[in-house]
Backbone bond lengths (Angstrom), bond angles and torsions (degrees), N, CA, C in turn:
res aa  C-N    CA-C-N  psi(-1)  N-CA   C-N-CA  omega(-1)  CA-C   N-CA-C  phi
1 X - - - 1.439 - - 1.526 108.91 -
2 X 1.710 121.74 133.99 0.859 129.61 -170.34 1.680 112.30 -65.05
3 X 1.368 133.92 144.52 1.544 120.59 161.60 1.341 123.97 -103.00
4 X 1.734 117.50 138.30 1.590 113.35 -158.26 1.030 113.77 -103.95
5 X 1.200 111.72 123.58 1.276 128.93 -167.86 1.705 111.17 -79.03
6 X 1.195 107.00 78.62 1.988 108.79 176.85 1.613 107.71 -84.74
7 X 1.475 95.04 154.94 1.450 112.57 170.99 1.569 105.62 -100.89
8 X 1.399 91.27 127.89 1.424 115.11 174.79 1.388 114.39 -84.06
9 X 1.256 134.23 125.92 1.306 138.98 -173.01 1.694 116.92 -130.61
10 X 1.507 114.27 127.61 1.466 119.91 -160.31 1.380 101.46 -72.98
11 X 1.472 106.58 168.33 2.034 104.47 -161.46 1.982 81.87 -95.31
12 X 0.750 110.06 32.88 1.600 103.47 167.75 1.350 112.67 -120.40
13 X 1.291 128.06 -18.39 1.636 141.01 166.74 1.105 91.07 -85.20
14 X 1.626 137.79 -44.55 1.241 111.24 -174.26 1.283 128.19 -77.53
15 X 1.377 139.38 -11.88 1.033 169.03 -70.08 1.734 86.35 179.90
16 X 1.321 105.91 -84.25 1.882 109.95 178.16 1.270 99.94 -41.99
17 X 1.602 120.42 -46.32 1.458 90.89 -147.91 1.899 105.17 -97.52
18 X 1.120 108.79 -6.64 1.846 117.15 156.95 1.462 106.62 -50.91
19 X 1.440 99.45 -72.18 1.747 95.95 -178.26 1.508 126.95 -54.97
20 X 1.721 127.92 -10.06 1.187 138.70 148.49 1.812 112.90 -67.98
21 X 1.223 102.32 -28.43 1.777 82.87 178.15 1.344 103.45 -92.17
22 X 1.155 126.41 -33.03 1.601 129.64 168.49 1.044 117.92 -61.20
23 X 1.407 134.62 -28.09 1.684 114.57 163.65 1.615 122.27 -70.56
24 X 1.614 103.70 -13.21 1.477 119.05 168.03 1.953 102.40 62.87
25 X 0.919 116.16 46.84 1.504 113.93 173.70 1.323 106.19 -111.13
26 X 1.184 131.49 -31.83 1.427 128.48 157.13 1.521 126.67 -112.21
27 X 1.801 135.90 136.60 1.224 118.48 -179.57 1.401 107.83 -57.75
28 X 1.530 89.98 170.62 1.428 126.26 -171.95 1.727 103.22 -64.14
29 X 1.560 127.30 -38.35 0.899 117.54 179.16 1.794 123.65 -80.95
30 X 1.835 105.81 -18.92 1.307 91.28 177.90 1.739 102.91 -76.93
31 X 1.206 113.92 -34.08 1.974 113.35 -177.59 1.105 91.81 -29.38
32 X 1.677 127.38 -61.69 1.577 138.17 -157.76 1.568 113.90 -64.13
33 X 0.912 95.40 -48.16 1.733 90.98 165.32 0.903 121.24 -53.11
34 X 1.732 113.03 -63.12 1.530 126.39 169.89 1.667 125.06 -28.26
35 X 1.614 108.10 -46.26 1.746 102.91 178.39 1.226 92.36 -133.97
36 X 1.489 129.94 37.97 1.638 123.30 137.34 1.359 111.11 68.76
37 X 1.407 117.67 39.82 1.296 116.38 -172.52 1.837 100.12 -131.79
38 X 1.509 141.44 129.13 1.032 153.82 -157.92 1.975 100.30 -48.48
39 X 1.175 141.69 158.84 1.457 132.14 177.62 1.831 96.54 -83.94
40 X 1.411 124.11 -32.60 0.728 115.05 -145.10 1.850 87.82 -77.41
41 X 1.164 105.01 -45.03 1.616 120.50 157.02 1.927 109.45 0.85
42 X 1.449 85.57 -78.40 1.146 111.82 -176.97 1.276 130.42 -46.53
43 X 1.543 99.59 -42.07 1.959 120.01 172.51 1.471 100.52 -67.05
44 X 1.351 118.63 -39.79 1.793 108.62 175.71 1.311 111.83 -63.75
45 X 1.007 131.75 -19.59 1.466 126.69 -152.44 1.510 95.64 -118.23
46 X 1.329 130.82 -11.41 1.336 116.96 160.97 1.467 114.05 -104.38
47 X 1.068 123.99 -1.01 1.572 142.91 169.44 1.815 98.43 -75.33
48 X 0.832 115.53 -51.16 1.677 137.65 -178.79 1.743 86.48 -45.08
49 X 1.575 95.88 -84.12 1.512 101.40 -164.51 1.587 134.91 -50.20
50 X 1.479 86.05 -13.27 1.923 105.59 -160.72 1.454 76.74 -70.39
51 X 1.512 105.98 -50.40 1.907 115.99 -139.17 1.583 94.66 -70.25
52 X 1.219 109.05 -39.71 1.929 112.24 -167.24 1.715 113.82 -107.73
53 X 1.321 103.17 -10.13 1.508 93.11 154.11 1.302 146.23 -37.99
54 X 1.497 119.49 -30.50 1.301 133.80 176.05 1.571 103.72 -73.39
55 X 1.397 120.04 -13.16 1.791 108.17 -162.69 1.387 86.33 -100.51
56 X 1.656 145.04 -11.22 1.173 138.72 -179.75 1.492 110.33 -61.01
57 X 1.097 107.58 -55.35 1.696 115.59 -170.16 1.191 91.07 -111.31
58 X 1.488 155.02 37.17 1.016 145.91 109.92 1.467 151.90 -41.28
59 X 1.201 96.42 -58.18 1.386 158.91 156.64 1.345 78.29 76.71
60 X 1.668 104.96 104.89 1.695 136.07 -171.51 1.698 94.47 -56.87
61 X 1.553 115.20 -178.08 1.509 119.88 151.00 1.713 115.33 -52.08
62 X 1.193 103.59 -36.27 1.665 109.20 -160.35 2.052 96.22 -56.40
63 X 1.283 113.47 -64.72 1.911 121.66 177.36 1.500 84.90 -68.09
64 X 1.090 151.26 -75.28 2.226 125.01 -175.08 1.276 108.30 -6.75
65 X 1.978 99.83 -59.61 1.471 86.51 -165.87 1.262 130.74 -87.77
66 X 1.559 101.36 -3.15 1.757 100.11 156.80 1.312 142.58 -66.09
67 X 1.368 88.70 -32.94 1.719 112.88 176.81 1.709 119.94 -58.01
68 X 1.675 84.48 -46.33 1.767 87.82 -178.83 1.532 100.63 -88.19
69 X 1.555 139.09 8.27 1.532 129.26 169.28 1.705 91.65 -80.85
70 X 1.467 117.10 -38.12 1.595 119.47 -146.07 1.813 86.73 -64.96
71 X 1.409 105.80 -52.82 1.500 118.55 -147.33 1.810 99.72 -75.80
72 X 1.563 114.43 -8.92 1.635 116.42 158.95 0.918 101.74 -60.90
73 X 1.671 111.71 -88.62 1.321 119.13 179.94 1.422 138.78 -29.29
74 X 1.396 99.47 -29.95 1.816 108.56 171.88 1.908 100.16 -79.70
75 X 1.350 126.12 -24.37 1.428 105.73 175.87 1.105 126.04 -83.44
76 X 1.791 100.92 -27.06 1.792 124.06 165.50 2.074 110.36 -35.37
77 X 1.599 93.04 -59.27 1.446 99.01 -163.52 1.316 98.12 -66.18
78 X 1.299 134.61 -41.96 1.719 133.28 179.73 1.298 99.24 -70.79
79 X 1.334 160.25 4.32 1.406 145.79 151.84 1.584 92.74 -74.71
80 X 0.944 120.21 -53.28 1.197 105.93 -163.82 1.094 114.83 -75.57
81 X 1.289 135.62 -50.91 1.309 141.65 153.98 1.867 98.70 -5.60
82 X 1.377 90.71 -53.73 2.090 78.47 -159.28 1.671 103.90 -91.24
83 X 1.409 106.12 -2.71 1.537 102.53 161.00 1.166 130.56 -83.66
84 X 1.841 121.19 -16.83 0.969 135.55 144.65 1.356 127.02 -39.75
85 X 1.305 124.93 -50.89 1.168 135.86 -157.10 1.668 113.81 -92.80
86 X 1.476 100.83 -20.61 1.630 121.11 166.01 1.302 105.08 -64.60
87 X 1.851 113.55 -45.46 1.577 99.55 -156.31 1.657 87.03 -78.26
88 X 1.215 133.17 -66.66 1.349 138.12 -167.62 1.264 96.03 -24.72
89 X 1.401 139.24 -66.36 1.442 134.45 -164.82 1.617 110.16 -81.77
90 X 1.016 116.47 6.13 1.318 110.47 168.32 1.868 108.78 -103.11
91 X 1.547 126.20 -27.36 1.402 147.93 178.01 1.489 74.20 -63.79
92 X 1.062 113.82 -94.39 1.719 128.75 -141.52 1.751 101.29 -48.49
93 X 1.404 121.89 -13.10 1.772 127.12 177.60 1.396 91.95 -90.57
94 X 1.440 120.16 2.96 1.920 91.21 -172.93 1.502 100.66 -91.57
């Protein structure tokens, strides 16, 4: 079985080139010409954005659950922080 060779494209090209079909000043097929990417390409990737746009400025479950890992980890490093600062002042009394 053959292996397919796709082009990977950064969410910042994809991103430019959504907000070019969404201002609608040029068709969908000249954008495609323009950065060489298939139209049909293009219909996924604004289908994508329509559908998951709401979790951007939402901030979906998926960033929740980063937020509440960050804000462990941010109390983690301040425990230690002040357990640090116990042992140092307890070394430096011997």
């Amino acid at each position: 079985m053959a292996k397919i060779n796709r082009k990977r494209y950064s969410q910042e090209l994809k991103f430019k080139v959504v907000l070019e079909i969404l201002k609608g000043k040029k068709p969908i097929g000249e954008i495609a010409k323009a950065f060489r990417i298939h139209p049909i390409t293009l219909h996924q990737w604004k289908r994508e954005f329509l559908e998951k746009g709401p979790e951007v400025f939402g901030g979906g479950s998926h960033f929740k659950s980063y937020e509440k890992r960050i804000r462990e980890l941010e109390r983690l490093v301040g425990q230690k922080e002040v357990e640090l600062a116990l042992l140092k002042n307890f070394l430096t009394e011997s």
